[in-house]
N, C-alpha and C positions, 0 to 999 in steps of 0.2 A: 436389562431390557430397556431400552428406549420406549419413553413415553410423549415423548414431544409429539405435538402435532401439527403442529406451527411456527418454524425452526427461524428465528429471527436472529440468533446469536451472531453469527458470523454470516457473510459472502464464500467463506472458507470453509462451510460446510456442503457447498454443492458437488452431486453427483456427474458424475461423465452421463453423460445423454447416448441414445440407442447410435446417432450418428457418428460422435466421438470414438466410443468403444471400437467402431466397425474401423476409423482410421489410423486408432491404436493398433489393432489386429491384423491391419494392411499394410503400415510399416515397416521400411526398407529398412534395415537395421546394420551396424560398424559396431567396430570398435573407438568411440570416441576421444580417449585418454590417446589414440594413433592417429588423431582427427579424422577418420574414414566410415564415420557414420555419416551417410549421405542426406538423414532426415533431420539429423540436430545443425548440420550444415546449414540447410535447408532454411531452419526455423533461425536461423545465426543470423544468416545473412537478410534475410525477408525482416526482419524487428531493426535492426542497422539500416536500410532501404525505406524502410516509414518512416524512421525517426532520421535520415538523411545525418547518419553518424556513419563514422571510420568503420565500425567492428562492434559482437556483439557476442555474447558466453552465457549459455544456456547452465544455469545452477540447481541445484536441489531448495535452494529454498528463499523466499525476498531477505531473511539474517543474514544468509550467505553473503547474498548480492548486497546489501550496506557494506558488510564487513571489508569483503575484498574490494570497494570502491575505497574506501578511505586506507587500507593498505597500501591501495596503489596510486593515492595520492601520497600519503604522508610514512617515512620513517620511524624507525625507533626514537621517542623522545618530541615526536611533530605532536601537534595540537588539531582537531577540527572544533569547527563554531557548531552550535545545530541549538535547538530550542528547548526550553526545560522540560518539556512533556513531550516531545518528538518522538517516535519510535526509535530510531538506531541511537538515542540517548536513553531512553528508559525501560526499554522492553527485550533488549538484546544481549542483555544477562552480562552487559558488561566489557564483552566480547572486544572492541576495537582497543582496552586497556589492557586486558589479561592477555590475548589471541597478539593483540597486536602492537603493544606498549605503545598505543599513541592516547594522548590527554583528549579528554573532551572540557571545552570550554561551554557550558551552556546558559543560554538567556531567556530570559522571561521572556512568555508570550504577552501579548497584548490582545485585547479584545475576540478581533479577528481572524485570530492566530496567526498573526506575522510574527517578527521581531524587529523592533526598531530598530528604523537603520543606524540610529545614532550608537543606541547601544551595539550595533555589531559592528559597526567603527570601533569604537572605545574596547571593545575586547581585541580586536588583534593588536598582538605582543609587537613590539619592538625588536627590530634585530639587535639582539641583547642576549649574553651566554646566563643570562638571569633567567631567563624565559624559557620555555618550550616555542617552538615556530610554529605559529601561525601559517597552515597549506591548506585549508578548506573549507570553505561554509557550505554546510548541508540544509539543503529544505525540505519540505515533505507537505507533497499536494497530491491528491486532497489530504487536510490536514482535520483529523475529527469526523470526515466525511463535506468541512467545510472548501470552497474552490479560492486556494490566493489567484490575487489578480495579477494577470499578464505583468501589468505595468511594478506591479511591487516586486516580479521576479527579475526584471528586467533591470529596477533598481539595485539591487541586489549583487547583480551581476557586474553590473557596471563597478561596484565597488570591490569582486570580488578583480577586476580587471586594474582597476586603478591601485590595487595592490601587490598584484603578481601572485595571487592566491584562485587555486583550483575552485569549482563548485559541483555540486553532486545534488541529483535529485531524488530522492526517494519518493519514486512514484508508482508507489504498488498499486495505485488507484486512478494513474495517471489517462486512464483511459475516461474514467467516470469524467475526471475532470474538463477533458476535451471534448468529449459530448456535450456537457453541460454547457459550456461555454459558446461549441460549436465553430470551434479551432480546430484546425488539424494537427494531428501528434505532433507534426514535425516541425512546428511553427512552437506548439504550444514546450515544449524539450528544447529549442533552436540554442536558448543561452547557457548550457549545461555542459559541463565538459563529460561528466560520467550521469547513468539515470537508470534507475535500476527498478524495473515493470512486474508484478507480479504477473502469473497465468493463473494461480491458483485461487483468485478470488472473486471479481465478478464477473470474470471470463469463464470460469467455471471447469479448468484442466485440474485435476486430478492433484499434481507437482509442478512446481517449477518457477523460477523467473529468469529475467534477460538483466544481462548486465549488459549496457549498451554506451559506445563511447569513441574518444579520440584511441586510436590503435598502440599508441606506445602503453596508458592505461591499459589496454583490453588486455594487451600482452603480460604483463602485470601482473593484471587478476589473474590469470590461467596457470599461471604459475601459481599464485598463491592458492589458487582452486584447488591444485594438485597435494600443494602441502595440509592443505585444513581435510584432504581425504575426500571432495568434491567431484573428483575425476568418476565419472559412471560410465561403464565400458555399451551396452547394448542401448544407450539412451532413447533414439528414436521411437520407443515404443511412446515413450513421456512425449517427446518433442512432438509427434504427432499428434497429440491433443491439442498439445498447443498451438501447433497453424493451423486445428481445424476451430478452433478457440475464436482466434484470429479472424477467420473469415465470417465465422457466423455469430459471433456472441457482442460484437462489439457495438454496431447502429443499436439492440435491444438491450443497453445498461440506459438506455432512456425510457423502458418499462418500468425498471427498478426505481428511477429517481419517481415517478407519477405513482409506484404504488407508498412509494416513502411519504410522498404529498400527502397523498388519502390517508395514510397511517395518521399523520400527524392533526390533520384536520378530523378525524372522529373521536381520538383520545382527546384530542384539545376542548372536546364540546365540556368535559367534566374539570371543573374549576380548584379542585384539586389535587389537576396532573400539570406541573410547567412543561412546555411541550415544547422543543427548538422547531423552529422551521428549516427541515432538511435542502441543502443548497443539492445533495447528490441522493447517497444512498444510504443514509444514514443519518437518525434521527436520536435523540437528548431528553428521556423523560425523568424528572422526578417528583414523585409523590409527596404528597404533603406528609410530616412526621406522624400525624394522627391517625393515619391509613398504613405508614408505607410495610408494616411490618405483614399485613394481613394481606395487604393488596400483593408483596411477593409471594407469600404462600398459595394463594389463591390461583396465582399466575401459574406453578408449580403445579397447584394439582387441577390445571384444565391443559396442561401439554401446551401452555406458549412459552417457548424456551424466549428469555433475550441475558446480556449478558450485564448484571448489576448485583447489588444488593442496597438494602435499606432505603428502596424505595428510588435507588438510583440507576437508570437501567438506560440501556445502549441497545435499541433495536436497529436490525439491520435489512436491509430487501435484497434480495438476488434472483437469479433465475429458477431456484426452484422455488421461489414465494411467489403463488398465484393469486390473482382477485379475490378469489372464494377465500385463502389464508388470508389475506387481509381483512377482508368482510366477516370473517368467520371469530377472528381474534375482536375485534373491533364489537363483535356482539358479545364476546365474554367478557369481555373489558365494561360494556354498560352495563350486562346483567351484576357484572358486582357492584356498581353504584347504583341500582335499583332495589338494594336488598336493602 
């Protein structure tokens, strides 16, 4: 039984809404593995059209979508760059080495979580039968829930150009980020050869992300889609969350970053919580060692789910996190430093 009552864990715990459901229910449905789903079509071509790319493949999952973008950059025996804490380097079980025999070269973050540029100069190999080849640097904005800046993407690119090396963005969050900043997708995506969007997290669809890109890529992936078992014959039920996602969920992930604000500035009143200041939707606590064991139990048994341990915890805001859950978690948080 669930006992949470104040679900902060994830963006990737929210429900389809009474409106989604009904667009899910009203989808025009194919066989899409024949391309002749007219709703994943739909949702293909509309994510390609904002982000003013070639082409665009609706997948099961944002793992999927990293996977198949560096497949379809890189060989058996290629390298990608990406960051030492990045997602498609630490949380995807591996998958672009095993799935897909390419090397991950990865570098330390810095502060901000970029990577120095210098260090992702000095990691690409040399054309040298010593080496693995150097075909792609991956970035990933928002990174922590933090927003890199335009201009260090921009850097970035420039280098991946002066090299004749692909780049990839992992921007499952890539919407949070162009709100915040108040860029438009297509602008804020412009220097990316492939970029791969979640739906399922503060859009709030149910399944799915967009692999979105230059068309010899796209083509690529879909083939690779097909081999990793990716291919889903009636999709449009899913797809249809997702452009209703689209339409209605994205101006309000600027709810989520103002309840993340208030999050951070009530916990902050108590002097031993380090509290980040969330740039998005997604906030950085850890409790001081003389609390943090009690202060996670405590969290536990009053139903505020967030995702840590030992006092190190990762709360998150979405759509189904209302004022009241904020305000609500934020008075069980002082009743425990009132005892």
């Amino acid at each position: 039984m669930n006992t949470i009552r104040h679900d902060f864990r994830s963006d990737t715990v929210t429900r389809p809404s009474a409106g989604m459901r009904a667009a899910m229910n009203a989808a025009e449905v194919g066989d899409d593995v024949f391309g002749d789903d007219p709703t994943v079509n739909l949702l293909e071509q509309k994510m390609a059209g904002l982000l003013k790319k070639e082409a665009a493949l609706f997948v099961p999952s944002g793992t999927m979508s990293n996977l198949l973008a560096l497949m379809s950059h890189c060989g058996r025996g290629d390298e990608f760059i990406a960051g030492q804490k990045a997602h498609l380097y630490v949380n995807e079980a591996g998958g672009a080495a095993v799935l897909g025999s390419i090397q991950p070269q990865p570098i330390s973050h810095q502060a901000d979580g970029t990577m120095a540029l210098d260090d992702i100069e000095d990691a690409i190999k040399p054309d040298d039968s010593h080496y693995a080849r150097t075909r792609v640097i991956a970035l990933e904005n928002t990174f922590g829930g933090r927003v890199l800046p335009m201009d260090y993407m921009l850097a970035v690119a420039d280098i991946a150009q002066r090299r004749g090396l692909g780049l990839h963005l992992d921007g499952a969050r890539a919407f949070n980020a162009s709100v915040k900043l108040g860029v438009d997708i297509a602008a804020f995506t412009a220097p990316f050869d492939t970029v791969s969007i979640c739906l399922s997290k503060g859009l709030g669809a149910p399944v799915g992300s967009v692999l979105i890109g230059r068309q010899d890529l796209i083509d690529t992936a879909r083939r690779h889609r097909k081999m990793l078992g990716g291919g889903l014959r009636q999709s449009g039920i899913l797809a249809a969350a997702g452009l209703y996602a689209l339409e209605h969920n994205v101006a309000r992930l600027a709810d989520d970053h103002r309840r993340a604000k208030r999050l951070a500035e009530g916990l902050g009143r108590h002097s031993a919580l380090k509290v980040s200041a969330p740039e998005t939707n997604i906030l950085w606590v850890d409790a001081d060692s003389s609390i943090a064991e009690r202060f996670d139990a405590y969290m536990a048994e009053k139903g505020i789910g967030v995702i840590g341990r030992y006092g190190q915890q990762r709360w998150v805001t979405h759509l189904d996190v209302t004022d009241e859950d904020v305000e609500g978690a934020l008075a069980l948080v002082d009743a425990f430093f009132a005892n």
